[in-house]
N, C-alpha and C positions, 0 to 999 in steps of 0.2 A: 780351322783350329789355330789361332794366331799364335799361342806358345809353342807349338811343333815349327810353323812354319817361319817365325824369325827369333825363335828363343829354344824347354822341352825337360823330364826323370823317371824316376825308376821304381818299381819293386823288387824283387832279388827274385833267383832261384831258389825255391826253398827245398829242402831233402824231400819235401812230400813231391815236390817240381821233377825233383833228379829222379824219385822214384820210376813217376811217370813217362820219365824218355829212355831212361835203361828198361824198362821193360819192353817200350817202344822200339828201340835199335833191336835186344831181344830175338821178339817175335819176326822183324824184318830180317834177320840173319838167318834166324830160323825157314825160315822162307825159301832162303836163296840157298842155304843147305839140301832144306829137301828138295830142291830141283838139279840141282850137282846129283845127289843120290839117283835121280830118277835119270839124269843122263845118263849116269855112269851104270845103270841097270841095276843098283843097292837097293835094297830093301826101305823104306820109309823109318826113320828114327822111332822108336817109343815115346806115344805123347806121356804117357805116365813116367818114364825117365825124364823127360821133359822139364815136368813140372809135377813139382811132389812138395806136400803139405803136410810131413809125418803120417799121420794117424787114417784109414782109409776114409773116403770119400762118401758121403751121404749125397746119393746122386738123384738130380732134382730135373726132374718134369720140365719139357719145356715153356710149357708155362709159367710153373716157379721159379725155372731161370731166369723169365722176364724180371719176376719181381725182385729177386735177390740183385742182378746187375743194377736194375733201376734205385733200388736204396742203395745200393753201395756207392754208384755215382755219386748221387747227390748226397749221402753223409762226408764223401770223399771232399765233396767241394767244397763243404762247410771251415777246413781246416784251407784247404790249398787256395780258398777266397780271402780267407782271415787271416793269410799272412801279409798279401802284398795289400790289401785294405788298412790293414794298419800302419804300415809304415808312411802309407800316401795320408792319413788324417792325424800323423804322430804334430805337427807346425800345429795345423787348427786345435790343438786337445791344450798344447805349450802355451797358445795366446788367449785361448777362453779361462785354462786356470792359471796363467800365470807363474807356470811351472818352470822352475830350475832344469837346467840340462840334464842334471843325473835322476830327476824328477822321470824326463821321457825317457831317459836307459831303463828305467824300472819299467815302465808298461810292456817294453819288449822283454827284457829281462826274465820280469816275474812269471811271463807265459813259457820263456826257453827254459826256466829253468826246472819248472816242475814235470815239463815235457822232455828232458835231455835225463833226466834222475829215473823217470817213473815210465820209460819208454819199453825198455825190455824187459821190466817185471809182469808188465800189464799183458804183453803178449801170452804169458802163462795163464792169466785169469779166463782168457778168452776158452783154451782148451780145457782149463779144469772143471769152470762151473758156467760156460753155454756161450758157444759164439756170436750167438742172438742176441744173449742176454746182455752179455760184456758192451758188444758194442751198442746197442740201445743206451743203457748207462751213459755209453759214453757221450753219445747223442744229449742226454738228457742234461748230463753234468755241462755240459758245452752251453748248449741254448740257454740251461737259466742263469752262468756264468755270463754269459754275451747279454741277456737282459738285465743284471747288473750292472756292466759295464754301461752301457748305453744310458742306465739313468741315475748313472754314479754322479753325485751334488762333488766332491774333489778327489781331486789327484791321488790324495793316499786306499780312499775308497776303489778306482777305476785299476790300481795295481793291484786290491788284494783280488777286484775282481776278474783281472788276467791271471792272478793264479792259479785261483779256480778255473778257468779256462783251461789251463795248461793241463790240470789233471783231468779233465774230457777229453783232451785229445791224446794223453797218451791210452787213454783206452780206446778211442776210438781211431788211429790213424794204423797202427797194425791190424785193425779188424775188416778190413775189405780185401784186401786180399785174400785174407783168413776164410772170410766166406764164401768168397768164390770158389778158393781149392776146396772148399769142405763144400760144396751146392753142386758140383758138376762131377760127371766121370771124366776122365781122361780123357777121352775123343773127344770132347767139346770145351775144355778147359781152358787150350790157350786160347779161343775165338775168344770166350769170354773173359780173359781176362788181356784181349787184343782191344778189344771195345770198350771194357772200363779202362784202358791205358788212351784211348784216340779218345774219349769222350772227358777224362780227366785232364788232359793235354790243353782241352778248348778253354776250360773252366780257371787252367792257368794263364792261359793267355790273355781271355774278358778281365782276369781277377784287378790289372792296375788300373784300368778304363773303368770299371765300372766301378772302384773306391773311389777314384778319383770324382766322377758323377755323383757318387753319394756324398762326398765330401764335400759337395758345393752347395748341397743342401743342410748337411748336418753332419758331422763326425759320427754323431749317435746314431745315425741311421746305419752306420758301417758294422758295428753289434746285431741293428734288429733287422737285419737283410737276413740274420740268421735263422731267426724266430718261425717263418714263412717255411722256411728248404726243412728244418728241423720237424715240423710236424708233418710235412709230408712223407720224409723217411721212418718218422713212427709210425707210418699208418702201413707204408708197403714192409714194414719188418712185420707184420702180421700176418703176411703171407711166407712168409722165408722160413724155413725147415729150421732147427737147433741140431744144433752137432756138439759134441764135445769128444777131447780122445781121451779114454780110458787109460792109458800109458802119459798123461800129462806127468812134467816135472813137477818136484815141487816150488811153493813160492818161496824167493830168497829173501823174504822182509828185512832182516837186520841188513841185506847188502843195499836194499834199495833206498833204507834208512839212513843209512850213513853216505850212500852217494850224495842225497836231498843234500843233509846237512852238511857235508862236506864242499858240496856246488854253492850251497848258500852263503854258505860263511864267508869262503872265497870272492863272492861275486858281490855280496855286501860290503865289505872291505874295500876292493878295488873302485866301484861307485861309488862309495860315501868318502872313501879320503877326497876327492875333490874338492866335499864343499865342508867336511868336518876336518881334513889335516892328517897326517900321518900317525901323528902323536895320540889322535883322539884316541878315549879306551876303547871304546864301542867297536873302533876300526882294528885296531888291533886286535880284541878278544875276536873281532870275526873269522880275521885271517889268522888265528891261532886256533881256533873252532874249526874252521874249515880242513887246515892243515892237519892237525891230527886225525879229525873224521875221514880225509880221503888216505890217510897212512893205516888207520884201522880197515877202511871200505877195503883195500889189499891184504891185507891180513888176516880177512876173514873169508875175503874170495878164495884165497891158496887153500882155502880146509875146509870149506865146504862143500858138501856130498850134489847139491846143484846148484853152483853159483850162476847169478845174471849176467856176470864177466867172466868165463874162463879164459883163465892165464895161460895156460898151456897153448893156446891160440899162438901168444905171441913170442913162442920158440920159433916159429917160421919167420927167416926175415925178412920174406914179402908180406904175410900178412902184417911183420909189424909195421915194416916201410909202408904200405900203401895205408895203412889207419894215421902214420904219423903225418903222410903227404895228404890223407883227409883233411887231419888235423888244420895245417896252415892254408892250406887250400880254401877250404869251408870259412875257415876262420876272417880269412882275409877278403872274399865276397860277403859274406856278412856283415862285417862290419862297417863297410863302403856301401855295402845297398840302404844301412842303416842311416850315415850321416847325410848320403847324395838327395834324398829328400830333403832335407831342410836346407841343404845349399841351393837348390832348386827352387824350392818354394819361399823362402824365407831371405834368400839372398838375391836370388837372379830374376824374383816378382811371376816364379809361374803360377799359372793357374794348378788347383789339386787334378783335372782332368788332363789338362798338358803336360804333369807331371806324369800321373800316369803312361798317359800314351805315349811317351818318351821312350817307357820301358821298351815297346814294340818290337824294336829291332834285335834288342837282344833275346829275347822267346822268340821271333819267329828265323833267326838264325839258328838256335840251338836246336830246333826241330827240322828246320830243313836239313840239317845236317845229319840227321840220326843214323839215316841208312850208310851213310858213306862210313861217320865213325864206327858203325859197327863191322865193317870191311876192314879197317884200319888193323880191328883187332883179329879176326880170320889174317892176318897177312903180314903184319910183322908183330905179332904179340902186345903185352900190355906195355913192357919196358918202352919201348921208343915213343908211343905217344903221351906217356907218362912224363917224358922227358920235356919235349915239346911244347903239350897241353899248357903247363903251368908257367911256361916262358912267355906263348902267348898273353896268356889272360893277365901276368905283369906286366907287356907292354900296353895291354890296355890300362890299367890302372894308371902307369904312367900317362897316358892319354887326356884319362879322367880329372891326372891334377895340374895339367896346364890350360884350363879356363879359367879367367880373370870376370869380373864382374863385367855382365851383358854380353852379346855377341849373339847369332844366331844360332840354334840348337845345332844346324846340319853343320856345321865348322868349329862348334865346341862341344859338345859332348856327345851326340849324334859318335862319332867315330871311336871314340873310347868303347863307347857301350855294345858298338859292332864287334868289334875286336872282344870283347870280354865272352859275348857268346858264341864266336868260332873257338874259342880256347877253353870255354866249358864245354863247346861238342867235344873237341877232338879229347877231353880229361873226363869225362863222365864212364862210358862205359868199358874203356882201358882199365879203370881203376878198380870197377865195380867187378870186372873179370880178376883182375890181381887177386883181390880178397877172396873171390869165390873158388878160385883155384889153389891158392895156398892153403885153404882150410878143408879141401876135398870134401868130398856130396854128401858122408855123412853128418857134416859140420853144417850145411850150407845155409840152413834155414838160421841162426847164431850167428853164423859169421856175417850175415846179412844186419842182424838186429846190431850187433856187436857197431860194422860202422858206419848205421846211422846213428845212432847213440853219438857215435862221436863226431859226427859231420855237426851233429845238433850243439853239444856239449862247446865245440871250437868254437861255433857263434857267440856262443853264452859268454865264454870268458873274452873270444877277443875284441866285441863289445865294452866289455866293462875295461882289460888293460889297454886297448890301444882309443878308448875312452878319455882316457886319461893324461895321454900323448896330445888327445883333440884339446882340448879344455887348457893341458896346460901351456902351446902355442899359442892359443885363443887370446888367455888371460897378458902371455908377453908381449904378445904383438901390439892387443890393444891397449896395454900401457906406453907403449912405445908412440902407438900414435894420438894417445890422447896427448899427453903432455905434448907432440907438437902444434895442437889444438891453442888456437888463442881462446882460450878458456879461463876461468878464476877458477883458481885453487878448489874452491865448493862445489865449482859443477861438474869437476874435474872428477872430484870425489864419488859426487851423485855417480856418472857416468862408471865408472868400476864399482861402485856398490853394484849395479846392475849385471853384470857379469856370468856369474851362474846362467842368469837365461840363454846365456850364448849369442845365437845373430835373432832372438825373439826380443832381445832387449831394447829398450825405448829410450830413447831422450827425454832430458828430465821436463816435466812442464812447466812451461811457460818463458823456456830457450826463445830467442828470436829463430825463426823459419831457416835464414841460412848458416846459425850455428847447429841446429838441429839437423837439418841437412846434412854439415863436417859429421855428428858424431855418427850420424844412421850409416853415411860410407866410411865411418874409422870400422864402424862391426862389421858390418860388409865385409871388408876388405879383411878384417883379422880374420872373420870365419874363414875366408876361403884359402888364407894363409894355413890356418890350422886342418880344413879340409887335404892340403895338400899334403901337409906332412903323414897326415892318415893314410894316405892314400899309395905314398909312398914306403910309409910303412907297411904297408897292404902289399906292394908289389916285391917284396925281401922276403914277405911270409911265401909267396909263389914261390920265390925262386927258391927257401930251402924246402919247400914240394917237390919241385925237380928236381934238388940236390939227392933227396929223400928214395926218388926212384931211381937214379942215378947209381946209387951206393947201395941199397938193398933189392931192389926188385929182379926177381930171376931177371937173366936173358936168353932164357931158352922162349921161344913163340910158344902158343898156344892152339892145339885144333880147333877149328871152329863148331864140331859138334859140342864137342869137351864142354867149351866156352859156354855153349849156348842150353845145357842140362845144368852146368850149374847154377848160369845167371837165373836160372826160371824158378831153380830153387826157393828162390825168395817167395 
């Protein structure tokens, strides 16, 4: 693989990612607990304290167990494929349509956003009206959004159809777990949900190698990989029991309404002032729309009888702290995992499979790591490697923004991306302890949805504002070095009319070969100027993540039983 071994990028951790290795640290904690008990002559913990799903358990046959893990797997991978899939086919999607930079913020965009609004509503639908049913739905609204997308004729089409995407997965991404606690008794419950967490693990890891493969064929083939896994999870949900709990909440529509519109507004403003102005109306009314829709989304959370966001949550100031330290955290991997492909592919000539398999090192650190981080937190609590955690993963970032155009992957980016997932082991499940301890067991299943919601939410916006940090370096730099371009005035022109596309943008035709050359490395070199700046901005969102546990997170430690009843909670 010639781009790994003398060049190499990424997909991200996504919350569905994170899920999977906090469960994973988890159950391995769990483990090493119940063998401490059994030295020490203790009784075996309660698997039903363990792991608790509200409402009791509709307990399934070992047989039906089969079926129920085997579709939840594979519905599970349908979202945890189609995140780092897209990002590695976001360059080929930019150079077939010709698309403006804020063009590919929307395809990501419009999937986080209906996913980050509609995530904790959807988990109630599951318990009111059939957790079979919910997530089938969700399965279904997925697949024929993905077969949209895939034979979407433009860009504006291919966004509206990752919106629809979005809303499948927020029905469908709380619905596996959902099923598993509602399909097993307690004596088998963490097995099964130890196995959908190792077999969900794998499906993250394949997920940027094998977009990347698809991407070399087709971008569109990165949608209908989906088509295939989708109908086979319809057919084993035919065997899978229905459950629903009688004591379900109710649904909070007006909160989840105004979240939408609130995230929208916002997140349309921030991306279109790039290429429409600050001044524009459009931009304006959004981020005025947005603004008072998330001022009402609070105003109507604080008075309602079951809100999708209780406030009262964040009278605790670790729970607030560790949502805030999600906050920059999340925010600031996201948005780097977003641009690091197109500097990768677009600037430094990788292939879409070398890109992917760049990612490598950072998934297969953050799992070899599981078991230790979750030692971390049995032994000195969530505070200290809270602290830690996010100092790490800014020096990676810093890492990430001193490669220059070319160079080998193992001595420019290879080390960054090391460093990025020793510093997500050692922050993932400190953090996911924080929250689940400040909101105690009765909260736990909430305080879970509560911060992914917002691990998702942080990507969304800090996409779109430190988007605009990218773009606007972009646009200085390479006027900067166009005009030192022995160029005329007119091509000078042509060359910033191009702009918006970022580093997809092209020399005007019919330049001679070595003035087209000058401008292809004036983009080059501006992206990766503007790259840097992101990046670096990315590494100040870390550090007030550590500020963030630093100043609110208890420091009293945590037991490790304690720890390990809550995290399961989820």
């Amino acid at each position: 693989m010639r781009e790994l071994l003398g060049s190499g990028h990424a997909g991200f951790l996504s919350p569905q990612g994170r899920e999977v290795f906090v469960i994973g640290c988890v159950l391995r904690a769990r483990k090493d607990e119940q063998w401490e008990r059994q030295q020490a002559g203790a009784p075996e913990a309660c698997e039903e304290e363990a792991i608790r799903s509200g409402p009791p358990a509709t307990v399934a046959a070992h047989a039906v167990g089969r079926w129920v893990l085997a579709a939840t797997i594979l519905g599970s991978s349908l979202a945890f494929i189609d995140g780092t899939v897209v990002s590695v086919a976001l360059p080929a999607i930019a150079r077939e349509f010709g698309a403006q930079g804020a063009d590919v913020q929307w395809v990501v965009e419009a999937y986080a956003l209906f996913l980050s609004a509609l995530l904790i509503v959807s988990g109630s639908l599951g318990d009111r009206f059939g957790r079979r049913r919910v997530y089938a739905l969700g399965v279904t609204v997925f697949t024929l959004a993905s077969i949209a997308c895939g034979l979407a004729p433009s860009v504006q089409w291919l966004v509206a159809s990752r919106a629809a995407q979005g809303v499948g997965a927020a029905l469908l991404v709380p619905g596996s777990l959902a099923l598993i606690s509602a399909s097993f008794d307690p004596a088998r419950r963490g097995q099964a949900i130890g196995t959908w967490s190792g077999f969900s693990g794998i499906t993250s890891a394949i997920g940027p190698v094998l977009g990347g493969w698809l991407v070399t064929l087709s971008w569109r083939w990165a949608f209908f990989l989906n088509v295939p896994l989708a109908a086979v999870v319809l057919l084993l949900l035919r065997r899978v029991p229905e459950s629903r709990n009688p004591q379900a909440r109710e649904l909070d529509l007006p909160g989840a309404a105004l979240a939408t519109t609130g995230l929208g507004g916002l997140v349309f403003g921030l991306i279109e002032s790039s290429r429409r102005g600050w001044s524009d109306p459009a931009v304006l009314a959004g981020l005025a729309v947005g603004g008072a829709s998330l001022a009402a989304f609070v105003a109507v959370e604080a008075r309602s009888k079951s809100p999708m966001l209780p406030l009262g949550l964040f009278r605790s100031p670790t729970f607030a702290g560790a949502n805030a330290l999600t906050f920059f955290l999340y925010g600031a991997l996201a948005c780097v995992f977003f641009f690091l492909p197109l500097e990768l592919i677009q600037v430094q000539g990788y292939s879409p499979l070398g890109a992917g398999a760049a990612m490598l090192p950072f998934i297969a650190v953050l799992f070899s790591f599981s078991r230790w981080s979750g030692g971390l937190v049995a032994r000195f609590g969530p505070r200290r490697p809270l602290i830690v955690g996010p100092i790490v993963v800014a020096i990676g970032f810093l890492l990430l923004a001193l490669p220059e155009v070319g160079g080998s992957y193992w001595r420019t980016f290879f080390p960054g991306v090391l460093v990025l997932g020793f510093g997500m082991a050692v922050s993932i499940a400190p953090l996911t302890t924080a929250v689940m301890n400040a909101a105690g067991e009765g909260n736990a299943g909430i305080a879970s949805g509560v911060n992914n919601a917002v691990s998702r939410t942080a990507g969304l916006l800090a996409i779109a504002l430190l988007g605009i940090l990218l773009t606007g370096v972009f646009d200085r730099d390479l006027e900067r070095r166009v005009q030192a371009l022995p160029l005329d005035p007119s091509t000078r022109a042509q060359v910033l009319t191009e702009r918006t596309k970022l580093a997809a943008a092209e020399p005007p035709s019919g330049l001679p070969a070595a003035e087209a050359a000058e401008v292809r490395r004036a983009l080059a070199l501006a992206f990766v100027t503007a790259f840097r700046a992101t990046a670096l901005a990315s590494a100040v969102l870390s550090i007030m993540g550590a500020a963030c546990a630093w100043v609110w997170i208890g420091r009293g430690g945590a037991s490790g039983s304690g720890v390990t009843r809550q995290f399961l909670a989820i």
